[in-house]
N, C-alpha and C positions, 0 to 999 in steps of 0.2 A: 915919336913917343906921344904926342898931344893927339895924333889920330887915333892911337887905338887905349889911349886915355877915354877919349869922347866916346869910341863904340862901347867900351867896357859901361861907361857909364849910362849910354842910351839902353843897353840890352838889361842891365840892372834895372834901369825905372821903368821900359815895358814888365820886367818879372815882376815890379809889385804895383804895380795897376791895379788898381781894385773895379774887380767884377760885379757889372750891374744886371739887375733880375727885370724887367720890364715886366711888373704887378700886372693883371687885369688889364692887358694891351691892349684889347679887341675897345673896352673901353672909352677909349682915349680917342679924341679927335680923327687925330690920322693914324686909323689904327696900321701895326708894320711898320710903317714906312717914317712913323717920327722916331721910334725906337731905334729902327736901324739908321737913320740918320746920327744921330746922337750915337752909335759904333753897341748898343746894348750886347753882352755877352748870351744873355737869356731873352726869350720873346716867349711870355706866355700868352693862352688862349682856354677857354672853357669851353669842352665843348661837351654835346649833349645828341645822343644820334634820333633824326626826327624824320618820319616818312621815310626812312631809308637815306637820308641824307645826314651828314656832319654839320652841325650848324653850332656858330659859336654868341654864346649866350652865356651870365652870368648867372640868372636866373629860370628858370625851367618857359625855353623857348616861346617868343609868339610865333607867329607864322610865318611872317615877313623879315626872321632872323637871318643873318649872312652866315654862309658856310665856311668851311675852314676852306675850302679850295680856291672860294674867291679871295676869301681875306688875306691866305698867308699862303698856300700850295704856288697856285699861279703867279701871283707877285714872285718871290723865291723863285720860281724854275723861267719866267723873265729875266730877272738880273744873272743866272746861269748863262742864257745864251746871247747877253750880253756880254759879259765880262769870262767866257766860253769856261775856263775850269775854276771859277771862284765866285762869292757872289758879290764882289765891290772890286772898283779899279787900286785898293789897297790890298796888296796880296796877302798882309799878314792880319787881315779881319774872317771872322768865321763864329759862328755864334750858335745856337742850341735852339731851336723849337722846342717848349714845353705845352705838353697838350695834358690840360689839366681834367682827365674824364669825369664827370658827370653821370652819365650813365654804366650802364654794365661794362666790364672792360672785354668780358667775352663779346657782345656784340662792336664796341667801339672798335678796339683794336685791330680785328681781319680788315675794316674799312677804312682805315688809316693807312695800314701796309698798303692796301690796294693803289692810296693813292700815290703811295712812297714809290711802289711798283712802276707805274706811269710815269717817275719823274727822276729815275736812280741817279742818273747825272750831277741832281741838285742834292738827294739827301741821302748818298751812298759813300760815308766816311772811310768805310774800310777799305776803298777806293781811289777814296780824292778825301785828303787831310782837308782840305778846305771845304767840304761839301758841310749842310747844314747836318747836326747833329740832331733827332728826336728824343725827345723823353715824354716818357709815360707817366705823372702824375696822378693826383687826385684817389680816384675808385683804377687800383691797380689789381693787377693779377697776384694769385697766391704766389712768394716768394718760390717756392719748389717747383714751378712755371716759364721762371724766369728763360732759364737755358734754352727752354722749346722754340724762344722767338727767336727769327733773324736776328740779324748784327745793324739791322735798320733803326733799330729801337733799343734803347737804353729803358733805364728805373731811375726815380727818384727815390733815395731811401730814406728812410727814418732812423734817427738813433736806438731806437728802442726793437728794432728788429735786429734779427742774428742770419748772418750769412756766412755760408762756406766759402773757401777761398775761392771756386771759380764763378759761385756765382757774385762773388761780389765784383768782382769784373765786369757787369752789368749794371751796378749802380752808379749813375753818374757825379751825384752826389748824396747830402744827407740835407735835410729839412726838417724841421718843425717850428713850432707854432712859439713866438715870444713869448707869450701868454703862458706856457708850460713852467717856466722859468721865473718870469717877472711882472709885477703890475705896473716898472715904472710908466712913467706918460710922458718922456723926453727930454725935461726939465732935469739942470743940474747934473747928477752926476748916477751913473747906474748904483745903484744900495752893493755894498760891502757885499753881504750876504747871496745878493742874485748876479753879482761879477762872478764871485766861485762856481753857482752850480752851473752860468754858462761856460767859464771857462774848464768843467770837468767835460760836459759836453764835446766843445768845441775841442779837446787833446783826443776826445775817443773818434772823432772824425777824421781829427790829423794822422793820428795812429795808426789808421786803415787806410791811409792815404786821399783822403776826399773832402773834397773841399762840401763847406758847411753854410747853410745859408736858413735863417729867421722869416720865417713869415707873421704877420700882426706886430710887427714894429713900429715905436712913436717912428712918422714919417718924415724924421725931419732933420734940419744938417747936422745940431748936436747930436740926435740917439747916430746917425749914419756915422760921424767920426767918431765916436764913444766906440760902435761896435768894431770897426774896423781895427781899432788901435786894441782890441782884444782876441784880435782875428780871425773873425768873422769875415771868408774870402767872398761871401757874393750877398750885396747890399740888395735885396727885395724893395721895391718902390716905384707908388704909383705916375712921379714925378722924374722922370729918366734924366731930364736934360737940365735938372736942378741939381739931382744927385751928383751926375758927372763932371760938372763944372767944382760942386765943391767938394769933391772927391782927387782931384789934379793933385 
């Protein structure tokens, strides 16, 4: 009875683990590779296509930018053929590449697939549950587009867009901007007033089955527990291995 006391109660606290978005990764020190240390659900990247190459940059590229194949392609299709069908010696880790475009998504996009192409192994979900999952961000394609891509690539949606049911099968989740919502600045307690319009948000998310996640949040452990306890599933932030610790 006390054993499957224990599983019942392990498999309950992995389902409410709260999912981290790894803000501006490329960013960060070590970019990747502290994100996925720290187990991050989301790994984002900016990228911008330059020369004909993928280069990830927050701002509109120097020369000497790193590319999405060095930064995040390569590293990923490494721990592949390391850890051969997963990419950690934890088999129930698996996380989402977001590539936040930058440029046009008609040019970005076929150059992404291409590299996805080179590396199905690593990011061919429909596959291998465990393989990395892509999403398209930022400067997306026209929703009515959607269905034309592979199954390589996902969307991020927005609540203020409308999708039919199979395309919404394609969104992975929903986004937008704090800022939409609220001016707080993290301090004390979210305002009465901007707890409702997120939580009207946040049911029309739930609703359509997709998990909901803020971008431009106070970055910090109150706004991250405030928003969670309003459930909000996937905490955006630039600080991965602060949020997760006080996120437990």
């Amino acid at each position: 009875m006390l054993r499957i006391f224990l599983v019942l109660y392990l498999t309950a606290s992995a389902a409410l683990a709260q999912k981290i978005h790894a803000h501006n990764d490329y960013a960060q020190p070590r970019p990747f590779m502290a994100a996925y240390e720290q187990r991050a659900d989301f790994i984002e990247a900016d990228v911008w296509l330059q020369n004909g190459r993928l280069v990830v940059s927050h701002d509109k590229p120097q020369a000497n930018a790193p590319t999405l194949d060095s930064l995040y392609i390569k590293p990923i299709a490494s721990l592949f053929q390391q850890y051969k069908d997963r990419v950690s010696q934890t088999r129930d880790y698996a996380f989402s590449l977001v590539i936040d475009v930058k440029d046009s998504p008609a040019d970005v996009i076929p150059k992404v697939l291409a590299l996805l192409q080179e590396n199905l192994i690593s990011f061919n979900r429909a596959a291998n549950p465990k393989a990395v999952q892509v999403i398209i961000s930022g400067n997306r394609p026209k929703i009515d587009t959607y269905l034309d891509y592979p199954l390589l690539i996902q969307f991020d949606g927005r609540p203020s867009e409308v999708y039919d049911q199979e395309t919404l099968e394609r969104v992975a989740l929903i986004s937008d901007s704090f800022r939409s919502y609220s001016q707080w600045d993290g301090n004390g307690d979210i305002p009465d007033v901007d707890r409702e319009k997120l939580k009207r948000v946040i049911k029309r998310a739930h609703n359509d089955k997709k998990p909901i996640r803020f971008w431009a949040i106070p970055d910090t452990p109150n706004a991250w527990k405030q928003l969670k306890k309003l459930g909000v599933d996937i905490i955006n932030t630039d600080k991965v291995a602060e949020a997760t610790a006080a996120l437990k």
